[in-house]
Backbone as CSV, one residue per row, in Angstrom:
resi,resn,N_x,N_y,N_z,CA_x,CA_y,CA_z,C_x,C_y,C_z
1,UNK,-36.964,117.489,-90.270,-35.679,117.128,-89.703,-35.902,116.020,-88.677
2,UNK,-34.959,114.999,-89.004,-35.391,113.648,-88.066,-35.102,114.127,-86.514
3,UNK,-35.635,113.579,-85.568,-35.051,114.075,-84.155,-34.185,112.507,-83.547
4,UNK,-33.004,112.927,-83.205,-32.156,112.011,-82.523,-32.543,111.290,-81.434
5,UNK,-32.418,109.912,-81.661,-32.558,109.798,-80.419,-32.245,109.649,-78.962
6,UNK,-33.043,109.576,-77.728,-32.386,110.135,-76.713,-32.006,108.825,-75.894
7,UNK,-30.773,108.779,-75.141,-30.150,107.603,-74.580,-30.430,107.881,-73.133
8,UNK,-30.619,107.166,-72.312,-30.776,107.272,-70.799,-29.380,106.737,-70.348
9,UNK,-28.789,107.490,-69.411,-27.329,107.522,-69.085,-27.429,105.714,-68.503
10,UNK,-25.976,105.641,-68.698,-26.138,103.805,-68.443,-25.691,104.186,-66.570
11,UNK,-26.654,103.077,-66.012,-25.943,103.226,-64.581,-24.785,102.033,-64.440
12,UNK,-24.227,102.311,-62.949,-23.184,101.442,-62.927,-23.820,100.183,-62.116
13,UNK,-23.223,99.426,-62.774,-23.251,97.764,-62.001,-23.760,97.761,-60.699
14,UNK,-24.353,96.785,-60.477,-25.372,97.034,-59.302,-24.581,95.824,-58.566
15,UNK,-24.089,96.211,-57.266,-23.105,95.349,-56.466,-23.540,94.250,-56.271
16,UNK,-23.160,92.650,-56.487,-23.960,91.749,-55.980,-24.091,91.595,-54.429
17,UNK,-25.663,90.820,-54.190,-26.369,91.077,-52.779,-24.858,89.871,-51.690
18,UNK,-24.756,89.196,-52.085,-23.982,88.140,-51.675,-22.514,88.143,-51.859
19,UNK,-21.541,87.813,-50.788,-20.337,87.395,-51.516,-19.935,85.495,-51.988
20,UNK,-19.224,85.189,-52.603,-19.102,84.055,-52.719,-18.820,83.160,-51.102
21,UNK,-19.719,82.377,-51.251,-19.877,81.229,-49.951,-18.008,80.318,-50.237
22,UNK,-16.785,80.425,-49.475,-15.869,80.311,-49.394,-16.098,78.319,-48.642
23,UNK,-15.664,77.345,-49.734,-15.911,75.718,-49.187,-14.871,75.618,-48.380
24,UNK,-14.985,75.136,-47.428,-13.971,74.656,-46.621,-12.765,73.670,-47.001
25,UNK,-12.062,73.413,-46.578,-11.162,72.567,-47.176,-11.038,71.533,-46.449
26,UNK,-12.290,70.370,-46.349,-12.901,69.319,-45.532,-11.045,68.308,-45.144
27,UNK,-10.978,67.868,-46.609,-9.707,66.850,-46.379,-8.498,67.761,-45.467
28,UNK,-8.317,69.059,-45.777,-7.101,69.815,-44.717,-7.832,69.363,-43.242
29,UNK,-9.001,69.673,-42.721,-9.507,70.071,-41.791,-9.142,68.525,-40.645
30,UNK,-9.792,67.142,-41.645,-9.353,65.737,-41.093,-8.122,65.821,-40.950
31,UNK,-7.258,65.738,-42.237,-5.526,65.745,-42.042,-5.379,66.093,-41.144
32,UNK,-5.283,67.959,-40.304,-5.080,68.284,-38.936,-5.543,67.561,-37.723
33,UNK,-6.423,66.766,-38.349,-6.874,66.302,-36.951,-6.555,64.879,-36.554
34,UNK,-6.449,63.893,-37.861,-4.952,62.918,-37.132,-3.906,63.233,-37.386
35,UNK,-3.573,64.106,-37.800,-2.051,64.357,-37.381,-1.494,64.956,-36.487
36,UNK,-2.399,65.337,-35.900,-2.559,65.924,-34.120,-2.706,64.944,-33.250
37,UNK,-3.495,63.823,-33.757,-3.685,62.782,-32.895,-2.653,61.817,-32.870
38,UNK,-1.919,61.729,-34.018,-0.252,60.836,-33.880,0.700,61.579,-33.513
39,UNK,1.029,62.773,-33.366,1.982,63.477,-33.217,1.575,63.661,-31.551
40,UNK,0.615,63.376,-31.250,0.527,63.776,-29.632,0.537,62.048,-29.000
41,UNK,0.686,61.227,-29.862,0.247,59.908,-28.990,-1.002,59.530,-28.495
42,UNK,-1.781,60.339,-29.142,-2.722,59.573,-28.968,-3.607,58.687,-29.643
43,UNK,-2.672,58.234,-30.986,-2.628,57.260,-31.413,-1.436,56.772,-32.144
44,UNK,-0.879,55.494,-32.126,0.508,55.292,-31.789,0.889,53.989,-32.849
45,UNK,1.733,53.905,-32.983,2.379,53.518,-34.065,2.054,51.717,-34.216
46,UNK,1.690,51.800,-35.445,1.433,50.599,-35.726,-0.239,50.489,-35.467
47,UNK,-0.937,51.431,-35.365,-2.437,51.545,-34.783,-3.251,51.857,-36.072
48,UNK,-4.121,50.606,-36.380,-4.839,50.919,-37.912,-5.761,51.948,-37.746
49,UNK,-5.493,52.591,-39.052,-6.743,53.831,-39.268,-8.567,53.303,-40.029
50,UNK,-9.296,53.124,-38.864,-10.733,52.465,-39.204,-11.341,53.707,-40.056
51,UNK,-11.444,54.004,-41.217,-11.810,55.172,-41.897,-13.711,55.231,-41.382
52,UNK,-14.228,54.296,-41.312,-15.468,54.469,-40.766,-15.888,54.772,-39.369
53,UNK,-15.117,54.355,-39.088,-15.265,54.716,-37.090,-14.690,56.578,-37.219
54,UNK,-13.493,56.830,-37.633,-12.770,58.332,-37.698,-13.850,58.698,-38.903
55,UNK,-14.762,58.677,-39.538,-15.719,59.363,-40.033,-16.692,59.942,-39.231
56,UNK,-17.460,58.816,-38.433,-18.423,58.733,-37.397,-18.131,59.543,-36.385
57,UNK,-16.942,59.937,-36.020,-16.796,60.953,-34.920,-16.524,61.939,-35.542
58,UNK,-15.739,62.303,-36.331,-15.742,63.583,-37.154,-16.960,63.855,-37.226
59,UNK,-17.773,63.219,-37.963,-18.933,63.942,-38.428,-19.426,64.068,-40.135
60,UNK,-18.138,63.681,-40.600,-17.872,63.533,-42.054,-18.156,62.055,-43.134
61,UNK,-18.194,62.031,-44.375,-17.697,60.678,-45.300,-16.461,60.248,-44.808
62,UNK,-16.339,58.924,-45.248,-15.031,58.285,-45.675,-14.338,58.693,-46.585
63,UNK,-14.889,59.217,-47.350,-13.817,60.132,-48.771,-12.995,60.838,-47.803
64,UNK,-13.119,61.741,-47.343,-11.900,63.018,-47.083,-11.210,62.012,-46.022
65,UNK,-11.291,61.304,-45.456,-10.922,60.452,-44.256,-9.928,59.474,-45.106
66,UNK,-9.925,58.979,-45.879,-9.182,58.456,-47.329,-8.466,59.266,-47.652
67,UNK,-8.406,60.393,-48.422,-7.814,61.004,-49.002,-6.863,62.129,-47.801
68,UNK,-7.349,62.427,-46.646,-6.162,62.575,-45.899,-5.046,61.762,-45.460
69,UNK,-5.860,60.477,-45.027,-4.701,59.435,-45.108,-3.718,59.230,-46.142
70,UNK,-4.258,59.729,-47.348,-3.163,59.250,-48.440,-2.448,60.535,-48.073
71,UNK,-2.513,61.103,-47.498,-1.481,63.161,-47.342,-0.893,62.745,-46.217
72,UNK,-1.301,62.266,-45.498,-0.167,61.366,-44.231,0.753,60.461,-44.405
73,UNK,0.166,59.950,-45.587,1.259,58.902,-45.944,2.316,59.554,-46.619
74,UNK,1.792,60.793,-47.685,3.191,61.170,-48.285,4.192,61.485,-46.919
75,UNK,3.425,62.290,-46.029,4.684,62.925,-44.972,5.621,61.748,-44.259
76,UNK,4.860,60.660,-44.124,5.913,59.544,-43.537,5.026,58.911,-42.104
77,UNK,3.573,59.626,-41.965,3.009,59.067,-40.727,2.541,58.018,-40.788
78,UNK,2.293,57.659,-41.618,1.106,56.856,-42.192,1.536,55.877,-42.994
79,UNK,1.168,54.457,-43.461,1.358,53.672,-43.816,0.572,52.788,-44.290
80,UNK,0.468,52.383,-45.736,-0.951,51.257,-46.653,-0.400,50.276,-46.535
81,UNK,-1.456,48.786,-46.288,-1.157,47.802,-46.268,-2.315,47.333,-46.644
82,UNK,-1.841,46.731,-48.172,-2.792,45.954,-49.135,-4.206,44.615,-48.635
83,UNK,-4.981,45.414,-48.362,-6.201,45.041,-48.011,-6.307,44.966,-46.067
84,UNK,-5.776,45.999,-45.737,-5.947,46.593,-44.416,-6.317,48.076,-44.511
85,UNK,-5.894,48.510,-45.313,-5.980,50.153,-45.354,-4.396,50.850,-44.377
86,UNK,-5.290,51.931,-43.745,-3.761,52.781,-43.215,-3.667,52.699,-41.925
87,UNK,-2.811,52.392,-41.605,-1.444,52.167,-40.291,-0.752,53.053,-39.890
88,UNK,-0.860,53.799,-38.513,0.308,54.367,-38.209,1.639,53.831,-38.208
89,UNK,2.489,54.789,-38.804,3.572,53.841,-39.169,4.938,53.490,-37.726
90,UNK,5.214,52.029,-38.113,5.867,51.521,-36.916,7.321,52.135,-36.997
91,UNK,7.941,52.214,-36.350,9.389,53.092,-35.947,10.526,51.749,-35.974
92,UNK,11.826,51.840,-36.409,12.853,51.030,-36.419,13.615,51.881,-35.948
93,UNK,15.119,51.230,-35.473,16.167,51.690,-34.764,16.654,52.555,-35.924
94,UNK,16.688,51.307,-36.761,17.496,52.244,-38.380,17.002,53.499,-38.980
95,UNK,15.821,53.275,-38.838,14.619,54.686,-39.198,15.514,55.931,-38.094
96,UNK,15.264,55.464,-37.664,15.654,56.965,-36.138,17.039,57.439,-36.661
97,UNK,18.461,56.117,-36.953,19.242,56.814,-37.194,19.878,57.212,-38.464
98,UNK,19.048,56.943,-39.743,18.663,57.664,-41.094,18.420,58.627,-40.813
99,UNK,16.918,59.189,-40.274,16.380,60.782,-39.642,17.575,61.372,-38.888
100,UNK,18.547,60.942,-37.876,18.875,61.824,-37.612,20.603,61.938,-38.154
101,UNK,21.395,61.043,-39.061,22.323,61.496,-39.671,21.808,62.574,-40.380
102,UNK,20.617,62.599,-41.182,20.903,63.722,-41.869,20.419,64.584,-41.403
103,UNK,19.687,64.577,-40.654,19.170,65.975,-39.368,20.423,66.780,-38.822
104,UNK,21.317,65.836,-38.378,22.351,66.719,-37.645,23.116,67.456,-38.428
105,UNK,23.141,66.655,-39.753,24.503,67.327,-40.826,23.570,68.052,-41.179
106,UNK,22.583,68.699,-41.336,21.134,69.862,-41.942,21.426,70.677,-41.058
107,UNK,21.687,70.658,-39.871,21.317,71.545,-38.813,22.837,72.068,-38.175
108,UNK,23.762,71.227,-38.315,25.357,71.997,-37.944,25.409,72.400,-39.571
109,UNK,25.323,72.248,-40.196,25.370,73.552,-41.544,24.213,74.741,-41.254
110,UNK,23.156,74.286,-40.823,22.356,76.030,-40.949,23.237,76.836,-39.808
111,UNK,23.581,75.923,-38.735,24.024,77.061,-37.258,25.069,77.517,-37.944
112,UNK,25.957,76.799,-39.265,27.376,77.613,-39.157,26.992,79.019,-40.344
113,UNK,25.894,79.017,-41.525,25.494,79.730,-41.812,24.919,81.090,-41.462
114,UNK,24.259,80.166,-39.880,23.364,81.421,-39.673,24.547,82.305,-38.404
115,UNK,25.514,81.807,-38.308,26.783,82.788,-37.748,27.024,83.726,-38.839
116,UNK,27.261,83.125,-40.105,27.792,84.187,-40.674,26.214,84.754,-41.794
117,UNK,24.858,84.735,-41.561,24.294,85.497,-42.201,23.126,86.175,-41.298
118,UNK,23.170,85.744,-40.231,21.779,86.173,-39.394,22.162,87.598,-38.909
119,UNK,21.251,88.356,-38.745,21.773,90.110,-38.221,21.791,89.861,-36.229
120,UNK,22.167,90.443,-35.726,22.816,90.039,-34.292,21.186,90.231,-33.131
121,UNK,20.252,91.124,-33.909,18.738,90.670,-33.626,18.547,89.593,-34.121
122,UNK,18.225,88.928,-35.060,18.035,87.492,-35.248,18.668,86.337,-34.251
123,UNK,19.867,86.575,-33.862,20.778,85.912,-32.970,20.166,85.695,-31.996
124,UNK,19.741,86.776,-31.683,19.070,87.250,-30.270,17.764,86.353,-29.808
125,UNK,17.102,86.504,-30.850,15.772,86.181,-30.738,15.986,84.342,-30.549
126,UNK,16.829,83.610,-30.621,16.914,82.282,-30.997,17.295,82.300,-29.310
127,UNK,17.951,83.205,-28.692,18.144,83.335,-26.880,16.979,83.135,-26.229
128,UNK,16.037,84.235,-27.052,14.339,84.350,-26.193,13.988,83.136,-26.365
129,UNK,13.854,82.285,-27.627,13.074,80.920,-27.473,13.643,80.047,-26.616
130,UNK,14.960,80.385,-25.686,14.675,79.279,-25.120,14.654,79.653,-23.687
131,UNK,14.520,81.275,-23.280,13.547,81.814,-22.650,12.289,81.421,-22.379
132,UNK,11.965,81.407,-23.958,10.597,80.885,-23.612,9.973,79.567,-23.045
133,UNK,10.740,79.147,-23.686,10.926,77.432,-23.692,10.946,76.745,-22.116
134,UNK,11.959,77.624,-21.447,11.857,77.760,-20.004,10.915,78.378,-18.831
135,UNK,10.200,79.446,-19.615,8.975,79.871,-18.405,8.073,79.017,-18.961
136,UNK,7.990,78.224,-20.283,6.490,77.690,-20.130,6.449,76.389,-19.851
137,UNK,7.671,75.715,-19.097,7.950,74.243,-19.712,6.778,73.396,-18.778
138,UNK,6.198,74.229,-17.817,4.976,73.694,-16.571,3.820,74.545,-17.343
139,UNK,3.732,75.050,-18.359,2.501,75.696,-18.510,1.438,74.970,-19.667
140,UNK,2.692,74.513,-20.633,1.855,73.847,-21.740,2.348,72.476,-21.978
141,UNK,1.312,72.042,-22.677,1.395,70.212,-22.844,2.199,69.968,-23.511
142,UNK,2.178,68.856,-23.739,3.615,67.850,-24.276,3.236,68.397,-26.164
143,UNK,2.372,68.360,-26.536,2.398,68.892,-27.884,2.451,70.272,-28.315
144,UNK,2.532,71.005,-27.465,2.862,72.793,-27.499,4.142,72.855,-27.280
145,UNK,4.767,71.970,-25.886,5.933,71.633,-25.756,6.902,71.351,-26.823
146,UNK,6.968,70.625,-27.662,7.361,69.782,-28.688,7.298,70.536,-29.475
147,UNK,6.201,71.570,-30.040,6.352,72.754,-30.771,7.331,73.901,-30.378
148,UNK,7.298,74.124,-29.559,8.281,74.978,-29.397,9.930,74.533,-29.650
149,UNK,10.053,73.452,-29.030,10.905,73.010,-29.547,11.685,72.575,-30.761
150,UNK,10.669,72.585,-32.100,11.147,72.224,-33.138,11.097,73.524,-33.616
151,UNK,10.330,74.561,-33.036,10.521,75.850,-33.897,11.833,76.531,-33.244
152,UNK,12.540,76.240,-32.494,13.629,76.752,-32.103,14.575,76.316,-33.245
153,UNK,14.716,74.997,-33.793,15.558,74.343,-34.480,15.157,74.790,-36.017
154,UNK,13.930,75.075,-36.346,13.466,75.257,-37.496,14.532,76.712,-37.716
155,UNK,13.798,77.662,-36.284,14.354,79.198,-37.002,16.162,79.019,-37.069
156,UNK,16.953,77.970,-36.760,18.117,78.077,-36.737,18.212,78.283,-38.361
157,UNK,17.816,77.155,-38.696,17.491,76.326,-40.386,17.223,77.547,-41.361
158,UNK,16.162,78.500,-40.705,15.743,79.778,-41.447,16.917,80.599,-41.658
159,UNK,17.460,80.769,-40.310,18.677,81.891,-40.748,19.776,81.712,-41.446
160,UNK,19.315,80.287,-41.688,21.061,80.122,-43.061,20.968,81.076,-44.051
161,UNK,19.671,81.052,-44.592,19.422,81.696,-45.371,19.773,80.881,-46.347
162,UNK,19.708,79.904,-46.409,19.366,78.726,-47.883,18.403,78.012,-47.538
163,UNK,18.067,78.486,-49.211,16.395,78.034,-49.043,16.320,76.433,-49.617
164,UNK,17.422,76.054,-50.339,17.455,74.455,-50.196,17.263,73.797,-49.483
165,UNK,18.830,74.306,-48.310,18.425,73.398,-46.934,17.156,73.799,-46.139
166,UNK,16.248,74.831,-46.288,15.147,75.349,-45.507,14.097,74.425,-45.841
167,UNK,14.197,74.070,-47.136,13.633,73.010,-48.048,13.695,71.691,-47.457
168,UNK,15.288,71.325,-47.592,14.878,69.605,-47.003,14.557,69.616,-45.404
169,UNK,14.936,70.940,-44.535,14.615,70.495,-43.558,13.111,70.520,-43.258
170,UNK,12.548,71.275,-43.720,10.672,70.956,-44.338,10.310,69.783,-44.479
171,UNK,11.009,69.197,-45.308,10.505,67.915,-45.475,10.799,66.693,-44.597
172,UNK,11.574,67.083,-43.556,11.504,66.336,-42.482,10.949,66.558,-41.393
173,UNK,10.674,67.824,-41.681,10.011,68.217,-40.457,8.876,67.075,-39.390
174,UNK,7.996,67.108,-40.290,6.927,66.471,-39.688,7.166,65.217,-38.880
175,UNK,7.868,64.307,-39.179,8.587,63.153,-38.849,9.570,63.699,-37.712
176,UNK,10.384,64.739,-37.645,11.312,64.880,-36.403,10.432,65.235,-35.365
177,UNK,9.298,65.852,-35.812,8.097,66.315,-34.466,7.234,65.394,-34.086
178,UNK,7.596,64.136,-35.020,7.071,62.469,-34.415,7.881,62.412,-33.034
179,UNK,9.502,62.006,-33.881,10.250,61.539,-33.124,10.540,62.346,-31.610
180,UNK,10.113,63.808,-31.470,10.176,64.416,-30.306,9.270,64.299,-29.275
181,UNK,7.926,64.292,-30.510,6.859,64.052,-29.285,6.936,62.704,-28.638
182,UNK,7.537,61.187,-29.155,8.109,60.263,-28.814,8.779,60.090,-27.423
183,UNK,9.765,61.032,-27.953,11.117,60.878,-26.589,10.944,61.921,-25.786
184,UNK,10.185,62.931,-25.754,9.702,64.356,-25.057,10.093,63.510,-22.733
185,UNK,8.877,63.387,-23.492,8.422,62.509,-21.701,9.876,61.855,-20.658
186,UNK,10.403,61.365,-21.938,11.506,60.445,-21.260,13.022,61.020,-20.381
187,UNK,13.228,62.912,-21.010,13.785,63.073,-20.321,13.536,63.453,-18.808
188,UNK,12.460,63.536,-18.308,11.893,63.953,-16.928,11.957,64.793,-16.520
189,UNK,12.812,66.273,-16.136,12.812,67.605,-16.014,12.789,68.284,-17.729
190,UNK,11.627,68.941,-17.114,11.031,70.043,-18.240,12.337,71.443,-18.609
191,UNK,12.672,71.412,-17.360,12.859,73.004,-17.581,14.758,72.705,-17.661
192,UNK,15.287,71.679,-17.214,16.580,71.009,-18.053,16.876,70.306,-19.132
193,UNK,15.530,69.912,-19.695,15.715,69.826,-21.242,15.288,71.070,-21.788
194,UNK,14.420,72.415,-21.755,14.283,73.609,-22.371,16.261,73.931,-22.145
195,UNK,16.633,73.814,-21.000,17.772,74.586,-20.883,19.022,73.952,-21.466
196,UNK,18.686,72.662,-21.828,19.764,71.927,-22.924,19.955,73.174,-24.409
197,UNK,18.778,73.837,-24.758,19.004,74.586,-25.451,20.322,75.882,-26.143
198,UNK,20.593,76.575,-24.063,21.228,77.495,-23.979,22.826,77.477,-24.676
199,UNK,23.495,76.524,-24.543,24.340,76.468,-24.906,24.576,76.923,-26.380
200,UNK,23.590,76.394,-27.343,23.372,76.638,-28.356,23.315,78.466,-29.365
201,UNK,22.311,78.753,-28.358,22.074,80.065,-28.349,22.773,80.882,-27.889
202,UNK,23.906,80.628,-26.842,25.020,81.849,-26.721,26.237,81.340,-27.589
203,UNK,26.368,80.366,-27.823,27.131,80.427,-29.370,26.811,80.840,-30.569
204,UNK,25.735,80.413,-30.855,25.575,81.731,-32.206,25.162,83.255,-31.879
205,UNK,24.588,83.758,-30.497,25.190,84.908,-30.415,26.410,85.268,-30.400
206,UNK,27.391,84.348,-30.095,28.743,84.714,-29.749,29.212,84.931,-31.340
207,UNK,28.701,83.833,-32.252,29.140,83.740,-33.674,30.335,82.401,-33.830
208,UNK,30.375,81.885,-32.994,31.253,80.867,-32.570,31.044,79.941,-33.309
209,UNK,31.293,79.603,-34.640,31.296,78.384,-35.405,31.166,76.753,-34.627
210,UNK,32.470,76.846,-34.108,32.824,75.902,-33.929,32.392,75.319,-32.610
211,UNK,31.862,76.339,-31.698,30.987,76.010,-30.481,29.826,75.287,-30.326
212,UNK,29.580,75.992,-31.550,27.772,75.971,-31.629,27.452,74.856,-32.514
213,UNK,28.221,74.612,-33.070,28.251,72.620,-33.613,28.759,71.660,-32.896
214,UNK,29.545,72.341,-32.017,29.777,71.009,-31.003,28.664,71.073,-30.123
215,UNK,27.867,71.834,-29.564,27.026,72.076,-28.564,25.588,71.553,-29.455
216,UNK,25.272,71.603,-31.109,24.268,71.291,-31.632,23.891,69.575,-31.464
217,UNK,25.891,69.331,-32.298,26.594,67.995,-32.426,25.618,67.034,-31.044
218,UNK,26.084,67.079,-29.900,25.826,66.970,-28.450,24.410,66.615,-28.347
219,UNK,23.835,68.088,-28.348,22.367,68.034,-28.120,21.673,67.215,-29.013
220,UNK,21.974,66.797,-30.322,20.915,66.138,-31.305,21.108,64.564,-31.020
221,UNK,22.791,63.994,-30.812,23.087,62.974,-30.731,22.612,62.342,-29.451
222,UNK,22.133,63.061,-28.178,21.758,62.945,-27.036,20.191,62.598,-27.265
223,UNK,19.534,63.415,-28.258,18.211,62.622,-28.299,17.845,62.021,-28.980
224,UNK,18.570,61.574,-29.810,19.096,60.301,-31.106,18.958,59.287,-30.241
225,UNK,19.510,59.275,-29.125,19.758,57.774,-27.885,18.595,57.953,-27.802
226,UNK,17.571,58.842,-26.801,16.798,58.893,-26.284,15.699,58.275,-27.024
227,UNK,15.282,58.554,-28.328,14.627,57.813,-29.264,14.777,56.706,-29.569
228,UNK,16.172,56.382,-30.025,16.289,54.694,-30.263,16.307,53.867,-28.852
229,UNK,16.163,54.449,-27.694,15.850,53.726,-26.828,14.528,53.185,-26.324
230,UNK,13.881,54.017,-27.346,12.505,53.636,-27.058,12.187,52.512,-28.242
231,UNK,12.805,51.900,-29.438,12.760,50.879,-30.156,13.764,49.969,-30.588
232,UNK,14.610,50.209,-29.224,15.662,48.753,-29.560,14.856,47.522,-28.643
233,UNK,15.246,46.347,-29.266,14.625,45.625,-29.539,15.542,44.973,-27.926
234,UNK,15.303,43.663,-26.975,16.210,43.081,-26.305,16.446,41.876,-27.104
């Protein structure tokens, strides 16, 4: 009688010693870092981008230093000029008031939305930012500053609860947080431009349609001047 033969139980998979080494995402890493550097002024419009010099201090190639520039350019910072390379891009009167016709009509539609869709905590919370906005206006710099500020306007945008307009106002984003960090300085009290805010915020707590677009109306067209005053021409 033949004898069967005998199988040795299979073991299980033997865990690998390593996990996968995770590459960095070199070109994100540059992108953040002039676009931190134009958005704060500290490098300013119309100022060519030397891809070899911004290599040399990075630490990096000219490739990712290239290829972020071309990701700046989609957003609107940045600018090619055929056998110069990239340019921070220069600002016109007309530019400012393109950006902000349709900024304002983006933004008195989310406030009248977000009256009628935000829950009365959501309301609320758009009060604290400019709470906040006000204890920190001596604490943090002009580019934390400027952040806060556009995220006040962003979460208005959020609570419409359309994700279209949440959409185009995305895509301006980056460019209106040009134009703020721009005109930031020029109004001179910190803690009366945070408080230009308020008005805003006890109208859409109130739910006040029609308040809270005249008070948006106001506030946007007020730093519409403030900007094109920094590129009208004499």
């Amino acid at each position: 009688m033949a004898t069967k033969p005998v199988f040795a139980p299979l073991e299980p998979a033997k865990a690998p010693a390593f996990a996968s080494i995770e590459v960095p995402d070199l070109v994100g890493v540059v992108e953040a870092r002039l676009q931190e550097a134009i958005l704060s002024g500290r490098m300013g419009p119309g100022e060519r981008i030397v891809e070899a010099e911004i290599a040399r201090q990075m630490g990096v190639s000219r490739a990712p230093v290239r290829e972020a520039a071309r990701r700046l350019e989609s957003l609107g910072l940045l600018v090619s000029r055929p056998r110069h390379g990239f340019a921070v891009r220069t600002i016109s009167v007309k530019q400012v008031d393109d950006l902000y016709q349709v900024r304002i009509t983006l933004e008195l539609m989310s406030a009248a939305l977000a009256c009628r869709n935000a829950t009365d905590e959501e309301l609320a919370e758009v009060d604290r930012k400019v709470d906040e906005m006000i204890a920190k206006a001596d604490v943090l710099d002009q580019g934390e500053r400027v952040a806060l500020d556009l995220a006040f306007h962003a979460y208005i945008c959020e609570l419409s609860r359309n994700d279209y307009l949440w959409r185009l106002f995305g895509n301006m984003r980056t460019e209106v947080r040009m134009f703020l960090a721009l005109s930031e300085e020029t109004y001179g009290d910190r803690h009366a431009l945070a408080e230009t805010h308020r008005p805003i915020s006890q109208a859409l707590i109130a739910r006040d349609v029609d308040t809270v677009q005249k008070a948006l109306r106001y506030h946007l067209e007020v730093a519409q001047e403030h900007v094109r005053g920094l590129f009208l021409k004499d």
